[in-house]
C-alpha positions in Angstrom: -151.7 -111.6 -178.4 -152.5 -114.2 -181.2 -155.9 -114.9 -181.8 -155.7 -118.5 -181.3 -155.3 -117.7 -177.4 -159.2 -116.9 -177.1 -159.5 -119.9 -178.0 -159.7 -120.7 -174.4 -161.9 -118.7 -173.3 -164.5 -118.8 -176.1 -164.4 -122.6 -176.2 -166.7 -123.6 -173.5 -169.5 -121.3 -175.1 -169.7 -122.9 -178.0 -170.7 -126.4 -175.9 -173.9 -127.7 -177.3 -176.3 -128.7 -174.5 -177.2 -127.9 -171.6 -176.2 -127.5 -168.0 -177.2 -128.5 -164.7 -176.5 -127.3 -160.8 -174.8 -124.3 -160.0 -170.9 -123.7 -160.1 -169.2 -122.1 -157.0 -167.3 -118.6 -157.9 -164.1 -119.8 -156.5 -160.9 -120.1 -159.0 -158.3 -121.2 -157.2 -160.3 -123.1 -153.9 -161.9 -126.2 -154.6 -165.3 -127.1 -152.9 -165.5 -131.0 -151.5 -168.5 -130.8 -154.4 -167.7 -133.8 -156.8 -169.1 -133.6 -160.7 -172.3 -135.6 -160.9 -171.6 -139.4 -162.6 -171.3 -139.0 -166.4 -171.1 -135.4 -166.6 -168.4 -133.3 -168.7 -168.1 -129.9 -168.0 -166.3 -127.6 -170.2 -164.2 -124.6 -168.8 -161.9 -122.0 -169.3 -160.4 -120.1 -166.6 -158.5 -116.9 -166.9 -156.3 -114.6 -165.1 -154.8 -110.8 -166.0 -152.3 -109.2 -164.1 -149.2 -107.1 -165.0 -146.1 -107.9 -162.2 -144.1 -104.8 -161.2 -141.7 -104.1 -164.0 -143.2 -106.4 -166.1 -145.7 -107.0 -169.1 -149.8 -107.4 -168.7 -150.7 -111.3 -169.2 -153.4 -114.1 -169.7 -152.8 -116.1 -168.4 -155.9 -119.6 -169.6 -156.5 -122.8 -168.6 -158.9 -124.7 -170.9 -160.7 -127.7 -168.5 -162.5 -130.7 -169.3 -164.5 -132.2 -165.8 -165.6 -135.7 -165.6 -167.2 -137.5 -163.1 -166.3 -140.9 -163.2 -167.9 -141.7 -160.1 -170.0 -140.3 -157.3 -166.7 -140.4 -155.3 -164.4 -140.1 -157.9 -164.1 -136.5 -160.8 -161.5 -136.5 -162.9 -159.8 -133.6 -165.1 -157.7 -132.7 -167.4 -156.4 -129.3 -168.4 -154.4 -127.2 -171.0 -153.0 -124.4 -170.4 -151.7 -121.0 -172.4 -150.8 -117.6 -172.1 -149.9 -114.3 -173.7 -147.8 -111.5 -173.0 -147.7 -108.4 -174.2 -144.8 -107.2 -176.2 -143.5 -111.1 -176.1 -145.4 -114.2 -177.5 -148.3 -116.4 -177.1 -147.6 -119.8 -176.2 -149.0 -123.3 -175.2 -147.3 -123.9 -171.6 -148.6 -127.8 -171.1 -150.9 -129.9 -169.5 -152.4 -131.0 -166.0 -154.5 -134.2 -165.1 -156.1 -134.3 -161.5 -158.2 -136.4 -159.9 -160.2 -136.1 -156.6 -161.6 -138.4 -154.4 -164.3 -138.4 -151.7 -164.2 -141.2 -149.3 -167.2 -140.1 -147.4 -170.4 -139.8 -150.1 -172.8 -138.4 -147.4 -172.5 -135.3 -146.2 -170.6 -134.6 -142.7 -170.2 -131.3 -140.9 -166.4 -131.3 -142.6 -166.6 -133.2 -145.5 -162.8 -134.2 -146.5 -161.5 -134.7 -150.6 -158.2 -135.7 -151.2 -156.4 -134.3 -154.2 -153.8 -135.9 -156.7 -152.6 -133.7 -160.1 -149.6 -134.5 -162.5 -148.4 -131.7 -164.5 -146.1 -130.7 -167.4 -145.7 -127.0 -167.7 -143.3 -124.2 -168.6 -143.7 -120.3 -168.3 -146.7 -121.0 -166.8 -149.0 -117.9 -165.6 -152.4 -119.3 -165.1 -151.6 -119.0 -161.3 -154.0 -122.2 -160.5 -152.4 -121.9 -157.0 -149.7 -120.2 -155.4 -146.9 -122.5 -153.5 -143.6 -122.6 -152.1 -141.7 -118.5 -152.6 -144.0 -118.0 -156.0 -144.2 -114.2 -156.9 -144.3 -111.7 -158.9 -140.5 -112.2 -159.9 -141.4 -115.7 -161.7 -143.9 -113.4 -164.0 -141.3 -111.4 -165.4 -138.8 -113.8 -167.1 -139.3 -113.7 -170.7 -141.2 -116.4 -172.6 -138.2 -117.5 -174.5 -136.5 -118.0 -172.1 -139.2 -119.5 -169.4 -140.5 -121.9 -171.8 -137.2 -123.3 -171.6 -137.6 -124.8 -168.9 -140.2 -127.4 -168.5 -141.3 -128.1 -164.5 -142.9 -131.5 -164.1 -144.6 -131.9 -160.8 -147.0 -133.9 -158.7 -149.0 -131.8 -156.4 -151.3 -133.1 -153.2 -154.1 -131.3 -151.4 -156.7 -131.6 -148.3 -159.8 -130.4 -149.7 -162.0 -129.4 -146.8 -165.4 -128.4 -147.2 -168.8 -127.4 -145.3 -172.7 -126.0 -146.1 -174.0 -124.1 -143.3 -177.5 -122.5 -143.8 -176.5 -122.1 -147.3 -173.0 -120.9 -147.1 -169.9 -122.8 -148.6 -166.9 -123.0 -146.1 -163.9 -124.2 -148.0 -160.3 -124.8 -146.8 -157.3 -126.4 -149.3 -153.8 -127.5 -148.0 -151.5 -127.7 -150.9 -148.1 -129.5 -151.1 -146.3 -130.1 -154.2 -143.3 -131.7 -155.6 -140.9 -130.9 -158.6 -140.2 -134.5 -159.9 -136.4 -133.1 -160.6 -136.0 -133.3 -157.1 -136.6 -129.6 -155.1 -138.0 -129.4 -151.9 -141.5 -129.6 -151.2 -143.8 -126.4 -151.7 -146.2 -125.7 -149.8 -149.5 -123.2 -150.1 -153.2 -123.0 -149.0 -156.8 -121.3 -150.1 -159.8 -120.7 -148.6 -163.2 -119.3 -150.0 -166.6 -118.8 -148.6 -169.8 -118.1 -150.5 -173.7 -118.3 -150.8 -176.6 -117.8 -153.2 -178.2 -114.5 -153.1 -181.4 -116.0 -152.3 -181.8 -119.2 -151.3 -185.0 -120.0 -152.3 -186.4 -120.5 -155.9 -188.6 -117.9 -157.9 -191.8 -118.7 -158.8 -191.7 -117.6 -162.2 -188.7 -118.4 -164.9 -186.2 -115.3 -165.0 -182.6 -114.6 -165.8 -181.6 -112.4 -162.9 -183.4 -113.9 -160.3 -180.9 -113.7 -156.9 -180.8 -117.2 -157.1 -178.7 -117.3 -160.3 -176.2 -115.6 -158.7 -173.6 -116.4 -156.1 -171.3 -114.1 -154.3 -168.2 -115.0 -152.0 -164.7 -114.1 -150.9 -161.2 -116.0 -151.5 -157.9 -116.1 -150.5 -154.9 -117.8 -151.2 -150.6 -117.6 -151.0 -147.8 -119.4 -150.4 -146.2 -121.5 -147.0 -142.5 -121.6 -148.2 -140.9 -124.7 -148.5 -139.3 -127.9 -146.2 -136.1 -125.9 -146.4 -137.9 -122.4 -145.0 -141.9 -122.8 -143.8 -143.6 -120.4 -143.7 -144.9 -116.9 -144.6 -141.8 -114.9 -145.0 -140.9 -114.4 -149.0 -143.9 -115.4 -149.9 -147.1 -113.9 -151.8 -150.9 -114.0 -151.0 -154.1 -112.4 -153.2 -157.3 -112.1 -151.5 -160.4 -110.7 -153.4 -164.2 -110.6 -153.6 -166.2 -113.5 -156.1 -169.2 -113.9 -158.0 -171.1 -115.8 -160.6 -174.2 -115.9 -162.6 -175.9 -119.2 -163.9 -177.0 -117.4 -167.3 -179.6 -118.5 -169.9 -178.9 -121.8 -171.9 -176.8 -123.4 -169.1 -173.6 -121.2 -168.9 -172.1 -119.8 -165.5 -170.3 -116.9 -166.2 -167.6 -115.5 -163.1 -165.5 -113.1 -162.1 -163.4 -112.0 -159.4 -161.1 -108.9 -159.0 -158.0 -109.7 -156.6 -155.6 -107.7 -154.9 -151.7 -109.0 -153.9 -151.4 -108.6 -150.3 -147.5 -108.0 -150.4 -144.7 -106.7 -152.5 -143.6 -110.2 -153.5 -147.7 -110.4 -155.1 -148.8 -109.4 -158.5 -150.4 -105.7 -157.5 -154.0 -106.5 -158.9 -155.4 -109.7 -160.9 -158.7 -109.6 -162.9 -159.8 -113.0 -163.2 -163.2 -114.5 -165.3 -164.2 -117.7 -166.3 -166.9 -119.2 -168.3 -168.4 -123.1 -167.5 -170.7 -125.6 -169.5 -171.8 -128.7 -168.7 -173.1 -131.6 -170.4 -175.1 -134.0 -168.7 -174.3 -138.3 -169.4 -172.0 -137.2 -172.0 -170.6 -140.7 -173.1 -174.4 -142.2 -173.1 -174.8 -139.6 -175.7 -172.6 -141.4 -178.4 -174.5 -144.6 -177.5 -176.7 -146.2 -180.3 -180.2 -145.9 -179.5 -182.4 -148.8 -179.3 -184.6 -149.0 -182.5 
């Protein structure tokens, strides 16, 4: 793979300040958690797999978080991969945003999802919709990047905190602008700190710092044919660390539930946050 590909992942580290709160170790569920006002966080996000027949990929998203509001984050993302034996290429971009109409916090709290997007031979898997599988992994580059998918995609974010734990539930419904059917998928994760409570003395591996989880996500078929039959599902443990200097590292090893699934997908990430970024390029007072 070219080197320039790392580039995604290595990014964020190279952020220069530090970070604040705590990251849940979900990669394809979102929490109903908003970024705090004036916060950027930097991430990449990163998935290996190698379909049935196929060649081993990384799939990378590079991720740039801002809270506009306290009801309103907004993101934008790029994307890459590289596969063995074939290329490494730029695939596109993605711009979300995600709103919360209630601020305070309910037993379900609800976030509604828009994202625009502009890809080709995508394999970040950032959600799994419609009759996606391990089939769409194996077309070669030149030939998927051919083909260029741009799509608007909805979800029902759902989320609740219950003596610690995160309960989170996504409904996902998207649209190929070229006119297809609409695709339909869904995720769910639940995690918690290993402790709850704070150490009394500084440390790096307190159980605070990290937090463990599960997560599970597929396809719901289409408007023409809903439901679960030709489509694909991973499910797989989750956890991250909030390490020295404001980084959250994660991880999560998943496991295709069917034969239309990519057998096993190793995915990690790596976060930083800046806190009041755009007040940082203000002039100070004298």
């Amino acid at each position: 793979m070219r080197r320039w590909s790392w580039l995604f992942v290595i990014l964020p580290a190279i952020a220069c300040s530090p970070a604040t709160g705590q990251e849940r170790p979900y990669f394809v569920t979102y929490s109903h958690e908003m970024e705090e006002p004036g916060n950027l966080e930097i991430e990449s996000n990163n998935a290996v797999g190698q379909p049935p027949g196929g060649n081993v990929f990384l799939g990378s998203t590079l991720e740039f978080e801002y809270g506009v509001k306290g009801w309103w984050t907004s993101e934008f993302y790029l994307d890459g991969q590289g596969t063995q034996n074939e290329s490494t290429i730029f695939t596109g971009f993605r711009w979300e945003n995600r709103l919360r109409p209630l601020l305070r916090e309910h037993v379900i709290n609800p976030v509604l999802y828009i994202e625009y997007e502009n890809t080709s031979a995508d394999k970040s898997l950032r959600e799994v919709v419609g009759h996606d599988g391990a089939a769409d992994l194996i077309t070669p580059n030149g030939e998927a990047r051919a083909e260029v998918e741009r799509e608007i995609e909805l979800k029902l974010i759902l989320g609740s905190n219950v003596h610690g734990w995160n309960i989170s539930e996504n409904f996902v419904g998207e649209k190929n602008l070229a006119g297809d059917p609409w695709e339909f998928g869904y995720a769910w994760a639940v995690s918690r700190p290993l402790a709850l409570a704070a150490s009394a003395r500084p440390c790096s591996f307190c159980p605070e710092k990290f937090q463990a989880g599960f997560e599970m996500y597929g396809g719901l078929g289409d408007t023409e044919s809903f439901g679960l039959q030709s489509t694909s599902h991973y499910a797989g443990p989750t956890i991250n660390w909030s390490a020295p200097g404001g980084v959250t590292l994660s991880f999560s090893p998943q496991f295709g539930l069917n034969d239309y699934s990519v057998p096993h997908l190793y995915r990690f990430g790596i976060a930083y946050e800046i806190d009041q970024f755009l007040s940082r390029w203000k002039r100070q007072p004298r």
